[in-house]
DOPATI-272409 format. One line per 2 residues: their letters; for each residue x, y, z of C-alpha. Coordinates in nm, 2 decimals. Example, Ala and Ser with C-alpha at 12.3 -4.5 7.8 and 13.67 -1.06 7.14 Angstrom:
as) 1.23 -0.45 0.78 | 1.37 -0.11 0.71
END
This chain:
xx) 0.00 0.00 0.00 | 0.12 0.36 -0.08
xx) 0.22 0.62 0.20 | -0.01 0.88 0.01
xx) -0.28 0.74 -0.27 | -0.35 0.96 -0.60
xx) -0.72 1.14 -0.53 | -0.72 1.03 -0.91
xx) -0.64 0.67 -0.81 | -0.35 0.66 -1.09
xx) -0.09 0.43 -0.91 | 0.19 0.58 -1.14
xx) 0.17 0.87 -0.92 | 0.10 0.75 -0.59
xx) 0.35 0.86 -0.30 | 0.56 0.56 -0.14
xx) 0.87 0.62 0.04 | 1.17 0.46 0.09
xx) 1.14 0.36 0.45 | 0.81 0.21 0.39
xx) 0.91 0.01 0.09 | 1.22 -0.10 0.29
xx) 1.43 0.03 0.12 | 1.78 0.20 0.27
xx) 1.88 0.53 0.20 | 2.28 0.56 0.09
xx) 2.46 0.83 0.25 | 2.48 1.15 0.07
xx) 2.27 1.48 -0.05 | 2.05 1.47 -0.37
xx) 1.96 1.79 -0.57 | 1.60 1.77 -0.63
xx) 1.46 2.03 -0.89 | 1.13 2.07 -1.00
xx) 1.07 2.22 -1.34 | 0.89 2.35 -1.63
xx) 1.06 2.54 -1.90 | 1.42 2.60 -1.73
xx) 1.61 2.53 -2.07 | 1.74 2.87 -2.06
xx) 1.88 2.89 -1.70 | 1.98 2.56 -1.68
xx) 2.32 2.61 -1.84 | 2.39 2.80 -1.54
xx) 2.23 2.63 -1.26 | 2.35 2.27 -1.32
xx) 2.71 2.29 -1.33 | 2.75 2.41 -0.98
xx) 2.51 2.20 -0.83 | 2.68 1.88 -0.98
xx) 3.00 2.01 -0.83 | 2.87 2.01 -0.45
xx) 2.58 1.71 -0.45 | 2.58 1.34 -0.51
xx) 2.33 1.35 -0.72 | 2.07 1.54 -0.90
xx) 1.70 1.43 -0.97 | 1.54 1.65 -1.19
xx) 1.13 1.63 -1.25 | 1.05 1.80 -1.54
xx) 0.67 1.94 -1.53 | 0.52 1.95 -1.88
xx) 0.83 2.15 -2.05 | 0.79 2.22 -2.38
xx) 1.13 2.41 -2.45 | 1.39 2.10 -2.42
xx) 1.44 2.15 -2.09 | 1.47 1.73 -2.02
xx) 1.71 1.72 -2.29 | 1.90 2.02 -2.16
xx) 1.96 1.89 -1.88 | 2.09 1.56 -2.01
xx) 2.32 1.75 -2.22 | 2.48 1.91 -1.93
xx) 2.47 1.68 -1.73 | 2.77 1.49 -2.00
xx) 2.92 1.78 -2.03 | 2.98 1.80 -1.66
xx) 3.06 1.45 -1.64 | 2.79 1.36 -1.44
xx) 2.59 1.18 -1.66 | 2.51 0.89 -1.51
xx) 2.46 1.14 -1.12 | 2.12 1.28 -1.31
xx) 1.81 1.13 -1.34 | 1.50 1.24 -1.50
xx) 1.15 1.18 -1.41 | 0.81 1.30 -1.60
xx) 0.52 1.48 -1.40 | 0.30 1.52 -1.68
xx) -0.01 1.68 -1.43 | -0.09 2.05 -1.42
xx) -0.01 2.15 -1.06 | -0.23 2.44 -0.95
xx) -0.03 2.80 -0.86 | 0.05 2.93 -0.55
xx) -0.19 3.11 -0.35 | -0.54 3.08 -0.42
xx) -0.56 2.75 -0.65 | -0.33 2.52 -0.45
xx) -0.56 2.63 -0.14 | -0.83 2.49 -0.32
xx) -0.69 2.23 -0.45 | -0.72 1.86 -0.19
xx) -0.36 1.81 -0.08 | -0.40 1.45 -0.28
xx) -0.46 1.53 -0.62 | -0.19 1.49 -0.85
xx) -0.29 1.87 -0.92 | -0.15 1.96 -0.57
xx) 0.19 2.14 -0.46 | 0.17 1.91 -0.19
xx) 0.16 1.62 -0.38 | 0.39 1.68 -0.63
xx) 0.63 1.75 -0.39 | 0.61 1.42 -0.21
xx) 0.60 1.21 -0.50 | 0.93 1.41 -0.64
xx) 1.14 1.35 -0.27 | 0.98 0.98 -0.25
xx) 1.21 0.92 -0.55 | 1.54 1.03 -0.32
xx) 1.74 0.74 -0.20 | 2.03 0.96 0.00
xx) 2.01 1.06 0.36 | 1.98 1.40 0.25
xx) 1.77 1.61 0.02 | 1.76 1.96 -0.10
xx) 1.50 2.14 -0.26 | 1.64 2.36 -0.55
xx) 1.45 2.58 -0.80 | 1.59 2.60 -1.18
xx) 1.65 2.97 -1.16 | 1.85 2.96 -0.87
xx) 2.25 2.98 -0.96 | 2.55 2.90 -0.71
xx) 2.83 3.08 -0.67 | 3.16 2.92 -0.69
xx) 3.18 2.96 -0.27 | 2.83 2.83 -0.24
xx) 2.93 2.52 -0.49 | 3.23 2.47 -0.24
xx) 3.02 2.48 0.08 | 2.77 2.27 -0.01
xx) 3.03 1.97 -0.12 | 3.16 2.01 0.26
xx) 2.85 2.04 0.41 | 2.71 1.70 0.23
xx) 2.92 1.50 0.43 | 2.95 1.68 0.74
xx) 2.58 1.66 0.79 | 2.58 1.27 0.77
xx) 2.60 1.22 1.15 | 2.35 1.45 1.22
xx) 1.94 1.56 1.19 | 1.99 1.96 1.08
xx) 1.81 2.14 0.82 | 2.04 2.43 0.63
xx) 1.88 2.80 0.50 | 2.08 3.02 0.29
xx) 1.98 3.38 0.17 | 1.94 3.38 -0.23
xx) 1.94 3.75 -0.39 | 1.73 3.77 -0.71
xx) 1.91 3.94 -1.02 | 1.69 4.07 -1.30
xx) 1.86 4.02 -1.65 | 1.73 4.32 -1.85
xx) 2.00 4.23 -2.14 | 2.36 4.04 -2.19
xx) 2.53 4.27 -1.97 | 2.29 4.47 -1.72
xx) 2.13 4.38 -1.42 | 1.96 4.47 -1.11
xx) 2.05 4.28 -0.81 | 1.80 4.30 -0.51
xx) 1.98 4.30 -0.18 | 1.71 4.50 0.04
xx) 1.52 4.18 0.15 | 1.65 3.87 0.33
xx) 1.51 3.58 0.12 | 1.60 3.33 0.42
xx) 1.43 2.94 0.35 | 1.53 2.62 0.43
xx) 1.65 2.46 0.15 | 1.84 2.10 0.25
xx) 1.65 1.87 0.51 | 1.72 1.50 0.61
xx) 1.53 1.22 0.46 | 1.24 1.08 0.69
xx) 0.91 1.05 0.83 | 0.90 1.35 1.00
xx) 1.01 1.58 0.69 | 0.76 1.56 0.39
xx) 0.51 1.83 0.31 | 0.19 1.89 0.40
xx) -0.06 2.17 0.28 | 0.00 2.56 0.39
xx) -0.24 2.82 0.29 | -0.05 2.96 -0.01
xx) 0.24 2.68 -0.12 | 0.34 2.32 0.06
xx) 0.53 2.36 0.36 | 0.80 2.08 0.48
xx) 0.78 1.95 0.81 | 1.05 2.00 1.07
xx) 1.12 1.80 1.37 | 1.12 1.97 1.73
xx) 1.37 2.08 1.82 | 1.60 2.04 1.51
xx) 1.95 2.23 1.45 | 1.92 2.53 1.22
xx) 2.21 2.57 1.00 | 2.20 2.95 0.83
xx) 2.45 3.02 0.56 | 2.63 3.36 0.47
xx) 2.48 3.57 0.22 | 2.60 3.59 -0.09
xx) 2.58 3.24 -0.23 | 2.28 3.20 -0.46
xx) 2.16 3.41 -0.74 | 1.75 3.40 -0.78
xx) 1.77 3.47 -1.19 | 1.46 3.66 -1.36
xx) 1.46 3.72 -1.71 | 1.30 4.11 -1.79
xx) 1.20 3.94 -2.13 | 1.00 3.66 -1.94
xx) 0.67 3.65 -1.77 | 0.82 3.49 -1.45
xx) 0.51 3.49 -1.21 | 0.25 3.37 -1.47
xx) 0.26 3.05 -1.22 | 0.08 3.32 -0.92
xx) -0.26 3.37 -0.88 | -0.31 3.73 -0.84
xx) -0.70 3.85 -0.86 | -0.84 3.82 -0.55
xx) -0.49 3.83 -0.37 | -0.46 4.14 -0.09
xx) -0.06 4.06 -0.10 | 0.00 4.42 0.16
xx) -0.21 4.26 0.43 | -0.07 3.86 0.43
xx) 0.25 3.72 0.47 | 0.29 3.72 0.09
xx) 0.55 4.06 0.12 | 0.81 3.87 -0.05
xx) 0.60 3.80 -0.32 | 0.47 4.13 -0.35
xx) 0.83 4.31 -0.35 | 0.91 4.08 -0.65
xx) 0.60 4.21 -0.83 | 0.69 4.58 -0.74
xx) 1.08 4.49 -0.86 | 0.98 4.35 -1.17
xx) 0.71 4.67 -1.26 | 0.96 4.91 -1.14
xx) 1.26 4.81 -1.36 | 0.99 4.74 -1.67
xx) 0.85 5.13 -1.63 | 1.22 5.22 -1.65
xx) 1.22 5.37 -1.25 | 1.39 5.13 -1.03
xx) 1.57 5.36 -0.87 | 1.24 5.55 -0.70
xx) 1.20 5.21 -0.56 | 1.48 5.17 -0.35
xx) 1.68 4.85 -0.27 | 1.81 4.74 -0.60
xx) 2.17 4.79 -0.70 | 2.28 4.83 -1.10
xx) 2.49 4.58 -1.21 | 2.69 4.55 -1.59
xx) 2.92 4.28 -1.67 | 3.28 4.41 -1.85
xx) 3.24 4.34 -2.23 | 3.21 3.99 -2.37
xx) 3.11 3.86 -2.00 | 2.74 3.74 -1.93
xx) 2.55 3.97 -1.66 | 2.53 3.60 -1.49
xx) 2.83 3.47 -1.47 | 2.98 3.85 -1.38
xx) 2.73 3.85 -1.05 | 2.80 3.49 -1.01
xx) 3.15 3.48 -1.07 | 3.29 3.80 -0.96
xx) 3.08 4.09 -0.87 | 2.94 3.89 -0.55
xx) 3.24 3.71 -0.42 | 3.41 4.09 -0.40
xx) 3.13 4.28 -0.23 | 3.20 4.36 0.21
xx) 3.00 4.14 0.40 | 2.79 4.17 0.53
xx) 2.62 4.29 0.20 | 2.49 4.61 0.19
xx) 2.12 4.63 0.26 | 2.01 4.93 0.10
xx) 1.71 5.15 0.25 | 1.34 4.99 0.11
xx) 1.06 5.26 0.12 | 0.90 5.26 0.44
xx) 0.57 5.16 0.33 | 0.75 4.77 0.22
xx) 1.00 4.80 0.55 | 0.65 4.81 0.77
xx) 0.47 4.56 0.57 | 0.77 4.30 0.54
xx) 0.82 4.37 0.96 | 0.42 4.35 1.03
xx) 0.35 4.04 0.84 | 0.66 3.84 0.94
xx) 0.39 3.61 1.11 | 0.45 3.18 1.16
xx) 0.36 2.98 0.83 | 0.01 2.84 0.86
xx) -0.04 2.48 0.82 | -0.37 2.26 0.70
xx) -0.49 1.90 0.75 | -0.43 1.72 0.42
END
């Protein structure tokens, strides 16, 4: 019998894990991305993630742009073809906020779901959750690799800040270092770390009591593209994002509007960035511009309409019965 049965009753996509089908877990960390159309910033986000995990399970959500075959194709480059597997998840999961609420935590249409059946697939001790935007740095790559085997002997869960860069072209870009994007991102395989249903997104269990491990800033790079529509997977109508805990969400709306009306700077908090010639904005930030700036990094004044909604609404994530 599965952990978690399909509402749909397709057994393809029921949720059984590991330690129910008694099978052992092999020390180690594994990368687990879930994706839809990432073929553009996967040339960028696999390379350094290969470098620092064991392995890499990629779930590829309905992609139309190569982004399965991408993958593969970096993955050889890297060397690491045979550290990469790819599944299908060929169901429409409902978007944050108001659909995944109404959505049962079962169907194959959930967040919920999705996520459990991707991480049932892990068979390391140790999982992270990765997006296919989000780019390492060279330091980042390095303490990851030390980190997935330091954290074999023990039961912590590791955050790290990530600071979203908007590519407007090849060379400029605006790096957002007003907000502390802090989530827990790698979490120990078990029972008492799968995902249940939150009001707006899943949320992943933590056990009482566990270690909190925060890393330095300046270690991930959240990559929008100006040129893309990066939040068509949000619900908005119907959303009041100034009085919930969605601020994050809504600074990344007022970021991306701001820099498209050609005004960033009246919003506060974002820092110019342009790569020297022949250099991609990416790599630059990546590469270089981070790894040079003081640390703590500078966190530049926000307006004080954002500061008092990010402060007000700083509030414990809600959880719901499946």
């Amino acid at each position: 019998m599965p952990d978690i049965a399909s509402l749909e009753g397709d057994p393809r996509y029921d949720v059984t894990w590991p330690w129910t089908a008694g099978e052992s877990l092999t020390p180690g960390l594994t990368c687990v991305f879930r994706v839809r159309n990432e073929a553009r910033n996967l040339p960028w986000v696999l390379p350094p993630i290969f470098s620092a995990v064991d392995h890499v399970l990629l779930v590829d959500n309905g992609s139309d742009d190569g982004t399965a075959d991408v993958a593969r194709r970096v993955a050889e480059q890297c060397g690491a073809g045979e550290r990469l597997t790819v599944l299908d998840y060929p169901h429409r999961v409902s978007r944050a906020g108001g659909e995944h609420l109404a959505t049962p935590a079962t169907s194959v249409h959930s967040l919920t779901h999705f996520y459990n059946w991707c991480f049932s697939h892990v068979r390391t001790t140790y999982s992270m959750k990765w997006d296919g935007d989000m780019v390492l740095t060279p330091e980042g790559a390095g303490i990851l690799r030390d980190l997935s085997w330091q954290l074999q002997s023990t039961r912590a869960i590791v955050a790290m800040p990530r600071h979203p860069l908007t590519v407007v072209d090849e060379s400029t870009g605006w790096l957002d270092l007003s907000l502390r994007f802090l989530e827990p991102w790698v979490y120990p395989m078990g029972p008492d770390t799968t995902f249940v249903k939150a009001f707006d997104w899943e949320l992943r269990e933590q056990p009482p009591g566990v270690e909190r491990i925060v890393l330095q800033q300046g270690l991930v790079l959240e990559v929008k593209w100006l040129d893309a529509d990066e939040y068509a997977h949000w619900r908005r109508d119907g959303v009041d994002f100034t009085n919930t805990r969605l601020y994050r969400k809504l600074r990344e709306f007022e970021v991306d509007e701001a820099i498209r009306n050609g005004d960033p700077e009246a919003l506060g908090g974002l820092v110019k960035v342009t790569a020297p010639p022949g250099v991609h904005i990416i790599d630059h930030v990546s590469r270089d511009w981070l790894w040079r700036q003081p640390r703590p990094l500078v966190q530049h004044s926000l307006p004080p309409t954002l500061k008092h909604r990010a402060l007000k609404h700083r509030a414990p994530k809600e959880r719901l019965r499946p």
